[in-house]
N, C-alpha and C positions, 0 to 999 in steps of 0.2 A: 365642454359641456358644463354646464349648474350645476354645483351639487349642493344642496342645501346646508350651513352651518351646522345642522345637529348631526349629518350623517359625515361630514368633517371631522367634529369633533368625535366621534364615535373609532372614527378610524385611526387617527392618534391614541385614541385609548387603548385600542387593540393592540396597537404599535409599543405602546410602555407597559403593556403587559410582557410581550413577546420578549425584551430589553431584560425584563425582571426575570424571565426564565419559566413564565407562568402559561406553557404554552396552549392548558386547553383552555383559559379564556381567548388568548389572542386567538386562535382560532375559532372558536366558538363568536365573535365580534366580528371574524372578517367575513365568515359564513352570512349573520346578519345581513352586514350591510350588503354583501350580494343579491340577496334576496330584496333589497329596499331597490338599492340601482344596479340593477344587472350590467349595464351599459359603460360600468366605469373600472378601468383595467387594477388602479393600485389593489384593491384588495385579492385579485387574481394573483398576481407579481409579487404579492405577501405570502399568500400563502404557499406558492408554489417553491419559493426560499427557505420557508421553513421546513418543508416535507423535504427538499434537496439537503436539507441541514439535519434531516435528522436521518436519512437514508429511507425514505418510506419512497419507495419508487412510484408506485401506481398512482399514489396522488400528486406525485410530483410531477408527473408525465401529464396529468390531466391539466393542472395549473398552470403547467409553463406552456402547453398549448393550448390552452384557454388568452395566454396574456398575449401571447405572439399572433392571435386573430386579432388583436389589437392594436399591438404594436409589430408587424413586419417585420420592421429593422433591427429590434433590438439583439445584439448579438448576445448576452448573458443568457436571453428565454432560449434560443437555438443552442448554444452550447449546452448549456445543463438538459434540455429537451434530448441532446445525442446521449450523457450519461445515461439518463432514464429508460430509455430506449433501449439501448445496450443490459442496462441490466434485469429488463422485462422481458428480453431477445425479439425486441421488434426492429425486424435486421433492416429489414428495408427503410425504414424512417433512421435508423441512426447509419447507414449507411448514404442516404441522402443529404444528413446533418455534417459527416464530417468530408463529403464531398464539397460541403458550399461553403467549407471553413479550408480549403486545399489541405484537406490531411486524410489524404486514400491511400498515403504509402508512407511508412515511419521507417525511420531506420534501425538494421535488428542490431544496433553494437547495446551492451549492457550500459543500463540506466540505474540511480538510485532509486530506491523506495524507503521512504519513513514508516515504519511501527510506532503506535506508541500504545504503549497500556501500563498498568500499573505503578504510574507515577515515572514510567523511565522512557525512553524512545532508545529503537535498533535502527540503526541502517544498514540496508540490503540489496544486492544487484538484483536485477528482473529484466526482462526482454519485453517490448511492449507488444501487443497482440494486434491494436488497435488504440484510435485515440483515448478509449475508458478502459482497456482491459492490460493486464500486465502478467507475466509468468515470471515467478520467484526460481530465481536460480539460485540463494545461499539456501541456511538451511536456518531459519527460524527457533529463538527461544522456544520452549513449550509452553513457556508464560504465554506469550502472546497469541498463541490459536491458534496459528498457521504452520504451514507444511512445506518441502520442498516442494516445488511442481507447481504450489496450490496456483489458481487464476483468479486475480481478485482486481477488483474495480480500483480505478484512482484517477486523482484530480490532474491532467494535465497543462500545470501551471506550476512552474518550480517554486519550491518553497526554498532553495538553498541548494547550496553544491559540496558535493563529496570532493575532497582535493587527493586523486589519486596519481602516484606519479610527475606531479606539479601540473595535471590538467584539474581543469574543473569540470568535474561530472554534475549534469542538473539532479535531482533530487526532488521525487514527486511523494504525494501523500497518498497513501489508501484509503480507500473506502468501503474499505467490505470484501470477502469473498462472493467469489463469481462462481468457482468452479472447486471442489476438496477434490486434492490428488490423492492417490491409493502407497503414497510414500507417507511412512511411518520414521521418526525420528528416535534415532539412538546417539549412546556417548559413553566414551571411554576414555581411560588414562591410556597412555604411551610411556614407557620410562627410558632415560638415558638416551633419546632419540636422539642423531642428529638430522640438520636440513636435510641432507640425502635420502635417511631413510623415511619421514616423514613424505619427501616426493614419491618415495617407492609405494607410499600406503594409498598416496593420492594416486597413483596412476593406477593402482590396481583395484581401486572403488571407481574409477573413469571408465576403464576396460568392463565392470561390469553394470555400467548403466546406474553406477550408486552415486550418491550427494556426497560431499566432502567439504568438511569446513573447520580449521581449527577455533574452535571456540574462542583459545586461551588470548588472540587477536581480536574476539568481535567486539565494533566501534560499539556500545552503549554509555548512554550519561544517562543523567537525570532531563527531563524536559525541562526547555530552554524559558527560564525566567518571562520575560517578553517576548509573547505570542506576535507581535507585530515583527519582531527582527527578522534579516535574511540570512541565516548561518552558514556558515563556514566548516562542515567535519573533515577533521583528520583521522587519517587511520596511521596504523604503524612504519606505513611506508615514509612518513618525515624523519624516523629516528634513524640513525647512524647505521649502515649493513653490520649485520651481527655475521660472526664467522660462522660459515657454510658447514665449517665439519667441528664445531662445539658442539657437546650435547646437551641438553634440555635433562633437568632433572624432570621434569615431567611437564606433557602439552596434554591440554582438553581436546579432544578429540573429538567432531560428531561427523555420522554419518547417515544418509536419509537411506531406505531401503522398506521394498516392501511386507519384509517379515524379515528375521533376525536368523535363521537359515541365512542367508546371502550375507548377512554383515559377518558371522562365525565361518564361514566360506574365506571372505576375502582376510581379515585378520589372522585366521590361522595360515593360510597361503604368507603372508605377511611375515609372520614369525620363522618360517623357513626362509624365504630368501632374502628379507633382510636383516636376519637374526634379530629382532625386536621382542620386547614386552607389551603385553596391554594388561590390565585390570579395571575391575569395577563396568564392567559394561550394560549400561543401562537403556532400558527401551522407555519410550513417555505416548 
């Protein structure tokens, strides 16, 4: 179709705004020109990108199915159309979306997940729900917001691989919570522990339904210089086996739990059979 030179040019301005970070003109100009040629899909397919970019679901569900009465085929409008969907809970339409993408059954082995806040990024196992939704099985900084249990949206497109055991685990990005779990995050010292009794602490937060994660191992860095690479984490499992019965002068301990009764339950349980220490035990 025509589109006139000035309403061209109009839409590249919108677009160097968007670029500068200036999002309510770019939006306010794509608005415009819809208004001028309803009939012409880029400014749909614009805006619907940036609402998917900045987590605003309802308009992003509008736009990428405003773009895809346009464009059919486009496989980016239908995928991002299933997030959307998913995170408004309109099951049926994102349950149609990741039918026509053959992804109506994932597999439950644990997957990575990238945090990132405060200048640093965690990586984390989660089990996937579906193709947008994911269940957090470690147990999360307190920095970053999240909880064990929690169900939070993410991009299913690896951004990078976890190398655990000399495989490589994919590594997806979040997008938000979907769902706050009712597990609350705590952390303790351990002293003079060895591997054994550490296992002993983990099996007895496993037996009663608690999170368990030694801190004093979680993979975090700084976020990755160039946002364009495809990274590589390592966790501790590349260093040399430490011996099994050396003790640790002391390991970060955390444990998710729904109230701090159940964590004083399994700890002091703890301290009796496998003669241990903890101190400093804090809830966040």
């Amino acid at each position: 179709m025509y589109i006139p030179p000035d309403h061209q040019q109009l839409f590249e301005e919108a677009e160097r705004y968007w670029k500068l970070g200036d999002v309510y003109h770019a939006v306010k100009l794509h608005k415009r020109i819809i208004k001028l040629v309803p009939d012409w899909h880029p400014p749909y397919l614009a805006l619907a990108r940036i609402y998917h970019q900045r987590r605003e679901w309802k308009p992003s569900f509008y736009y990428f199915k405003k773009t895809i009465a346009f464009l059919p085929d486009l496989r980016e409008g239908w995928w991002c159309l299933g997030i959307a969907a998913t995170a408004l809970k309109k099951w049926r339409v994102a349950r149609n979306v990741w039918t026509k993408f053959g992804l109506s059954n994932l597999p439950a082995t644990p997957e990575g997940l990238r945090l990132t806040y405060d200048g640093t990024f965690e990586i984390l196992w989660m089990t996937a729900v579906d193709p947008a939704r994911a269940k957090i099985l470690s147990i999360p900084h307190p920095a970053s917001g999240f909880r064990f249990r929690d169900e939070v949206l993410y991009e299913r497109k690896p951004i990078g691989h976890h190398i655990v055991a000399r495989k490589r685990v994919p590594v997806y990005a979040e997008m938000g919570i979907f769902k706050r779990s009712h597990y609350r995050t705590y952390s303790c010292l351990i002293h003079d522990a060895s591997a054994k009794q550490i296992q002993q602490l983990e099996r007895l937060c496993y037996d009663a339904r608690l999170g368990f994660e030694i801190w004093s191992n979680a993979a975090r860095a700084m976020v990755i210089e160039n946002p364009q690479a495809f990274p590589e984490y390592y966790g501790r499992s590349i260093l040399p086996a430490e011996q099994s019965d050396a003790p640790h002068d002391h390991a970060l301990i955390a444990i998710a739990a729904q109230n701090q009764v159940e964590v004083l339950h399994v700890l002091d349980a703890w301290e009796v059979i496998a003669l241990g220490q903890y101190s400093d035990l804090r809830g966040y």
